[in-house]
C-alpha positions in Angstrom: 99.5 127.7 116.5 101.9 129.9 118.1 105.1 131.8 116.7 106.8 128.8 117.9 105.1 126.5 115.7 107.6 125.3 112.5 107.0 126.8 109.8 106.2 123.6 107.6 102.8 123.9 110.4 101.8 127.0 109.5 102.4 127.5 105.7 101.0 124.2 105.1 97.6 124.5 107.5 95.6 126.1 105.5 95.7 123.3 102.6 95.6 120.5 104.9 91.9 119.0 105.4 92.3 117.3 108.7 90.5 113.9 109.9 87.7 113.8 112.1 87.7 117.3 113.7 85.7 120.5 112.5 88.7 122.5 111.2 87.1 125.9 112.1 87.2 125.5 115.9 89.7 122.6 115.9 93.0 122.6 118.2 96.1 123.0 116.5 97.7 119.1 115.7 100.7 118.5 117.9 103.8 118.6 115.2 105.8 115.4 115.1 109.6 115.5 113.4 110.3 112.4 114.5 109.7 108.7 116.5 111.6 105.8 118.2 110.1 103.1 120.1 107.0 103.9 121.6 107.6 108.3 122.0 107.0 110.7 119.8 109.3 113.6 119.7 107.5 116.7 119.0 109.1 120.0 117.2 109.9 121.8 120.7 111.8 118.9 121.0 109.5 117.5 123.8 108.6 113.3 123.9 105.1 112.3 124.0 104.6 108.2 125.0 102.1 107.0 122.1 99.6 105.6 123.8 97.4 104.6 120.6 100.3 103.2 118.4 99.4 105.5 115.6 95.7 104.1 115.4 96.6 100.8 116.7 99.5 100.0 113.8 102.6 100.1 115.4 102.5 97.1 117.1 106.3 96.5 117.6 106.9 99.9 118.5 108.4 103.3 115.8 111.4 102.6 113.4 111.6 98.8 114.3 115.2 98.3 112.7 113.9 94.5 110.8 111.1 96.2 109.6 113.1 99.6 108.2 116.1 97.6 106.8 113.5 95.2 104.8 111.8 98.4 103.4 115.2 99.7 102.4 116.1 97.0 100.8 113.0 96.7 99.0 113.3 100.0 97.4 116.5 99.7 96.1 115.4 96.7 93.9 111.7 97.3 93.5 109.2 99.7 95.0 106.0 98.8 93.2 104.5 97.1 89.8 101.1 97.0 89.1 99.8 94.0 90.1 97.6 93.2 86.9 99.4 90.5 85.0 102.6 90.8 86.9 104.1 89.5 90.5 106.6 90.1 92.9 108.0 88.0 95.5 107.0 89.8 98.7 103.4 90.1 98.0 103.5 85.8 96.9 105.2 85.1 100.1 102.7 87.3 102.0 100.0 85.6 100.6 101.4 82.2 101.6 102.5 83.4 105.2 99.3 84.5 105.9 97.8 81.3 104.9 99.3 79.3 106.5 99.3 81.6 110.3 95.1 81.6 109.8 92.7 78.8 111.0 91.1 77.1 109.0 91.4 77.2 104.8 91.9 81.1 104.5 93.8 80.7 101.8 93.1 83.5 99.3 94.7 86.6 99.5 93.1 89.6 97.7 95.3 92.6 98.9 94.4 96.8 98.8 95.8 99.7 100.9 93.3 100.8 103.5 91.4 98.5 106.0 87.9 100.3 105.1 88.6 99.6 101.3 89.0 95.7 102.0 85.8 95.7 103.9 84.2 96.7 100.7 86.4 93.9 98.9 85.3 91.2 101.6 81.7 92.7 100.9 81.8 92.9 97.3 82.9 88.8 97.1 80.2 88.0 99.7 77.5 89.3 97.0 79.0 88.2 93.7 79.4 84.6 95.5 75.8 84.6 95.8 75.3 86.2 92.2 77.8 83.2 90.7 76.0 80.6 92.2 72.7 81.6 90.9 71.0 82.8 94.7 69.4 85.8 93.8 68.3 88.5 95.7 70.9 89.0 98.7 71.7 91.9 98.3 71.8 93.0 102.1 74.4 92.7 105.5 73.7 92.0 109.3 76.0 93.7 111.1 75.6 94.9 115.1 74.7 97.9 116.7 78.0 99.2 118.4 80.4 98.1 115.2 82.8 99.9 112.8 83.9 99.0 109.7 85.0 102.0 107.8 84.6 105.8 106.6 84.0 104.7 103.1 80.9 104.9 101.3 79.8 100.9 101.6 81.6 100.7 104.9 79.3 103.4 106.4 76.1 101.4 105.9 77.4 98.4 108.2 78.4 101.0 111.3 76.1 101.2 113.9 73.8 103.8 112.5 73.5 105.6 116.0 76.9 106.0 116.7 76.9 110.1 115.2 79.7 109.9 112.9 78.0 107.9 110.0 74.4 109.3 111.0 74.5 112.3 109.1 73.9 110.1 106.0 71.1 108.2 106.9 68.5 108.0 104.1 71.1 108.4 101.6 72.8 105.2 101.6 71.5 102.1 101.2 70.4 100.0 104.3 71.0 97.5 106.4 70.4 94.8 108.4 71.2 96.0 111.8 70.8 93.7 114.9 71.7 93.0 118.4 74.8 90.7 119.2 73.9 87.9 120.3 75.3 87.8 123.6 72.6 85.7 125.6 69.8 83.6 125.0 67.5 86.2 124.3 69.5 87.9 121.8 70.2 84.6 120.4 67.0 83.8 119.5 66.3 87.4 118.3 68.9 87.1 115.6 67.7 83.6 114.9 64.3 84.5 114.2 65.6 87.8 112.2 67.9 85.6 110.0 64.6 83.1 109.4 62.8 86.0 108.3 65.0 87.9 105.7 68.1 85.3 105.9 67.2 85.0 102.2 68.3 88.7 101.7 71.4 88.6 103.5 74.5 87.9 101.7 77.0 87.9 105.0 77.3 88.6 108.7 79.9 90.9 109.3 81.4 91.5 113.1 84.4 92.7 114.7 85.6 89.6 116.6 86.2 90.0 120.6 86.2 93.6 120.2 84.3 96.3 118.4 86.6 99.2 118.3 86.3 102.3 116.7 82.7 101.6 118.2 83.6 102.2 122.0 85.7 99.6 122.3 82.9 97.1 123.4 84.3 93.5 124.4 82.1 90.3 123.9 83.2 86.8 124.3 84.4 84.0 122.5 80.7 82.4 122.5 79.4 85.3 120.2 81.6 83.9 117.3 80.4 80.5 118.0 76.8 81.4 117.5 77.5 83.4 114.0 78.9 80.9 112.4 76.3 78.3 113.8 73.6 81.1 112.4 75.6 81.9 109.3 75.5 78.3 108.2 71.8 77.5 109.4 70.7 80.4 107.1 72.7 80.0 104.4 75.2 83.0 104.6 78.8 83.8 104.8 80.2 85.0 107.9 83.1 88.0 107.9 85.5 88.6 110.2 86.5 91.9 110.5 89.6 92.0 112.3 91.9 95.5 111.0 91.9 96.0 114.7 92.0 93.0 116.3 94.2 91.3 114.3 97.8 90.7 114.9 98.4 89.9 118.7 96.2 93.0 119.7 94.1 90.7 122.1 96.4 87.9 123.1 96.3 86.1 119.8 97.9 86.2 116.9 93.8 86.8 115.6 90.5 87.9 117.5 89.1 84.2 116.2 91.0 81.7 117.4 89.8 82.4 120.9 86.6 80.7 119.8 88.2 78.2 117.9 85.9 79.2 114.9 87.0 80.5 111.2 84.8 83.0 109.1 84.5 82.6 105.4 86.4 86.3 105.0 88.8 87.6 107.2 89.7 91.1 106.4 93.2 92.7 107.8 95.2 96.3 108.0 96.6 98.1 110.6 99.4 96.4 112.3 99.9 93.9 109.5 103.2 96.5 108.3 104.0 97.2 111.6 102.7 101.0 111.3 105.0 102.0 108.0 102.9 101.5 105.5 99.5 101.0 104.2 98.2 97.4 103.2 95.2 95.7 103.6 94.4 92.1 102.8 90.7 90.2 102.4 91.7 86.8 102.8 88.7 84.1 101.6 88.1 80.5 102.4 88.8 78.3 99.8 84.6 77.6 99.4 84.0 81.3 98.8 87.3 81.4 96.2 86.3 78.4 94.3 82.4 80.3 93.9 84.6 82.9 91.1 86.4 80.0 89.4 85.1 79.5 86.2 85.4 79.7 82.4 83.7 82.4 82.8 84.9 85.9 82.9 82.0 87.2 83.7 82.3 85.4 87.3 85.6 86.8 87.7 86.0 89.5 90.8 87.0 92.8 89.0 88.2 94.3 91.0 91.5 95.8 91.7 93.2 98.8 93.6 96.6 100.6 91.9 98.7 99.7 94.3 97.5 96.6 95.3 100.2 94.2 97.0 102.8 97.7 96.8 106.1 95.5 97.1 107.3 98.0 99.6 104.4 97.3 102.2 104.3 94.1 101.4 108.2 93.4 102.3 107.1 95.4 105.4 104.4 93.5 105.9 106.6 89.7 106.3 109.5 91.5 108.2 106.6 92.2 111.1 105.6 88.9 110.7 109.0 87.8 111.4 108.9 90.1 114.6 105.8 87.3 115.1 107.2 83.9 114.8 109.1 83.5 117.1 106.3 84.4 119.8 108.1 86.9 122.2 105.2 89.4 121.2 102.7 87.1 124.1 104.4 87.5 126.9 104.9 91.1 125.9 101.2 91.5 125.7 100.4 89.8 128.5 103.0 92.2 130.6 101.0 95.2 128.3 97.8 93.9 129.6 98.8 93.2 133.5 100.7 97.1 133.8 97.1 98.1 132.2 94.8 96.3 134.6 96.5 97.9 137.4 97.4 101.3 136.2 93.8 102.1 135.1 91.6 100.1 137.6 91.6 102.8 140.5 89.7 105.1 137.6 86.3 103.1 138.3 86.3 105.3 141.1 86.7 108.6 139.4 84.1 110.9 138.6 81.7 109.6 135.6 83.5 106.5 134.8 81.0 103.8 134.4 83.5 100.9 133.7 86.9 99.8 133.6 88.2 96.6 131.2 90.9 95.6 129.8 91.1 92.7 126.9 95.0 91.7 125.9 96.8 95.4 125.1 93.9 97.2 125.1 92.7 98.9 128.4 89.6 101.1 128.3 88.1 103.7 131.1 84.3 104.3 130.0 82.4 107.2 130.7 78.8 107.6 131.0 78.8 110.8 128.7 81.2 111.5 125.5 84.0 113.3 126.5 85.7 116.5 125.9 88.4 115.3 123.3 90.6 118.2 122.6 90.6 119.1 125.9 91.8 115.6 127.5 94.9 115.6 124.3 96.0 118.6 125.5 95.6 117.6 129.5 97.1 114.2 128.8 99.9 116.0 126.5 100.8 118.0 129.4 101.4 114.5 131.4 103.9 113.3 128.7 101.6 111.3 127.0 99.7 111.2 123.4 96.2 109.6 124.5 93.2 110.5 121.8 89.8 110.0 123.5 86.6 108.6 121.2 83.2 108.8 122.5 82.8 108.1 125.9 86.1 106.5 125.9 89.3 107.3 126.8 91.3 104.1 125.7 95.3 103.1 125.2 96.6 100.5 122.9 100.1 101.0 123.0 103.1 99.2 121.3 103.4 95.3 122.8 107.1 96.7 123.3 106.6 99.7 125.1 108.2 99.7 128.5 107.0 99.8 131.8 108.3 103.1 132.8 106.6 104.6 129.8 102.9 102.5 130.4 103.2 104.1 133.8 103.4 107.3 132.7 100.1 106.5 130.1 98.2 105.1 133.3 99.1 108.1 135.7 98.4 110.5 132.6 95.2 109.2 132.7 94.3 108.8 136.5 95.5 112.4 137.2 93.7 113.7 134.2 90.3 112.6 135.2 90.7 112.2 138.3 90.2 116.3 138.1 87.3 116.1 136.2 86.0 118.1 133.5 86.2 115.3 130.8 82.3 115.8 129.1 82.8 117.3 125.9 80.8 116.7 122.5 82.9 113.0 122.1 84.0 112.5 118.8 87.0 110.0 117.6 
């Protein structure tokens, strides 16, 4: 921090535990004061292009004026109840818009703030449906090496157990059933033969349709999905979709599934599902797992239940993005996302350690063949105009779908310039 620096920054830095970053030798954060569209306008009054959408949430771009009015609204009549034994009208609507936009018979809405926290809501129904149906003993999860599902306790066990940021708790946790996706015949068969041999443990398959983010940002195909739920039914398991990421027109439809015309038995969703204002997450279960907890008896009841499950506020949030949805601008806006990535960042496969190049929907991703040096490349790509946050041995963009071109080209030239100079190895990190 410099003498510059507001003072809200500096009073309030040394009680503020940030994410991700070890605070002794950490770079100061960049102070924000305030957004609009896809920029960020920082406290020396310069504008940064988001090239991340806050963690992938602001799909329609900052301070979208439906969704902001529809929040203000909402808090003049009712910010939040408690959800036990009372309702409100945006979280019932959500729950019936949602239904009826996914495949299939998703049709059971079970909502909680943060993404990681309804991955351990999607998990917790996979094991009590087995428990209220009498199958005992599966008691475990297959999930794939290069996944991410969460920082939470339960979450940590399905990550990819090499990845470095869950590994430190190895041996602590409980284990699980880590495998290969199956992405050929090979694999195929590998996972087959796995789920033969301790299928009888496993109470879901959990993946991160079309993309595995957090991860690397790791693209499979449509085919993968196909072949999990063919395996998931074979073997007698559920199947979860985990798509906090993908969900919500990140890869050129409206969800990560319906590329492969496939629906899991939970789907869970967050991040752009309020547009980037507020937190809400939703596991949403197929009718066949929902009906496994209807009973007379309340010991096959799910109790579970977050205090500010289905916040009114987030949830009238929530529908006004889905009203940004419906009337389907958002595709071609992602498909002019995608085509302004593709060409911005493909003459970086020729730069100096990058290994690959793709680009899936609004997401475009330059892959290095060591982590990178993440504080350093903020600061390099800040200089540029342009808020881009490295992880790993990625340095990624998934901007707003509205974002203009003039904007997307400064992201891409940020990031050819940058390392096109070099000096991006680092120690990773996200």
């Amino acid at each position: 921090m410099t003498a510059e620096s507001p003072a809200w920054l500096m009073q309030g830095a040394p009680h503020v535990w940030r994410p991700y970053c070890q605070m002794k030798t950490a770079r100061p954060p960049l102070p924000v004061v305030a957004t609009q569209g896809a920029r960020l306008v920082l406290a020396d009054g310069r504008e940064l292009v988001d090239g991340l959408a806050s963690w992938w949430t602001a799909c329609h771009g900052y301070n979208h004026p439906h969704i902001a009015n529809a929040i203000r609204d909402q808090l003049d009549r009712l910010p939040h109840v408690m959800f036990g034994g009372l309702a409100h009208e945006p979280a019932y609507r959500l729950a019936r818009r949602l239904a009826e936009l996914l495949p299939g018979d998703l049709n059971h809405a079970f909502f909680a703030e943060s993404g990681s926290v309804s991955v351990e809501i999607a998990m917790k129904m996979a094991l009590q449906f087995h428990i209220n149906q009498r199958r005992i003993g599966r008691t475990r999860f297959l999930s794939f090496r290069g996944g991410y599902h969460g920082d939470t306790l339960a979450t940590m066990t399905v990550c990819d157990p090499e990845e470095g940021m869950h590994s430190l708790f190895a041996g602590v946790l409980p284990s699980q059933v880590i495998a290969d996706l199956p992405v050929d015949a090979a694999s195929e068969a590998a996972l087959d033969a796995l789920l033969a041999e301790r299928g009888g443990q496993i109470a879901a398959i959990m993946v991160e349709p079309l993309v595995q983010g957090a991860g690397g940002m790791l693209f499979h195909g449509p085919e993968v999905l196909r072949t999990l739920r063919r395996l998931a039914d074979q073997h007698g398991v559920l199947l979860i979709f985990d798509e906090i990421f993908t969900g919500f027109g990140r890869t050129g439809r409206l969800f990560a599934m319906q590329a492969a015309g496939v629906e899991p038995d939970i789907v869970t969703l967050s991040k752009a599902l309020t547009g980037g204002t507020l937190p809400l997450s939703v596991a949403v279960a197929s009718t066949r797992v929902f009906e496994a907890f209807w009973s007379d008896e309340a010991g096959a009841a799910l109790m579970h239940g977050p205090t500010y499950m289905g916040n009114a506020l987030a949830c009238a949030a929530a529908n006004a993005s889905l009203d940004l949805f419906e009337d389907g601008t958002w595709r071609a806006e992602v498909a002019r996302v995608s085509a302004a990535l593709s060409a911005g960042l493909e003459p970086c496969r020729s730069a100096p350690g990058v290994i690959d190049v793709r680009v899936l929907g609004a997401i475009g991703v330059v892959e290095f063949a060591a982590p990178v040096a993440v504080g350093a490349l903020c600061e390099a790509f800040a200089a540029e105009g342009a808020w881009i946050r490295p992880m790993g041995k990625v340095v990624y963009l998934t901007p707003a779908f509205t974002t203009p071109d003039a904007d997307l080209a400064i992201l891409t030239a940020a990031i050819r310039k940058v390392i096109g100079a070099g000096g991006v190895e680092g120690s990773g990190g996200v």
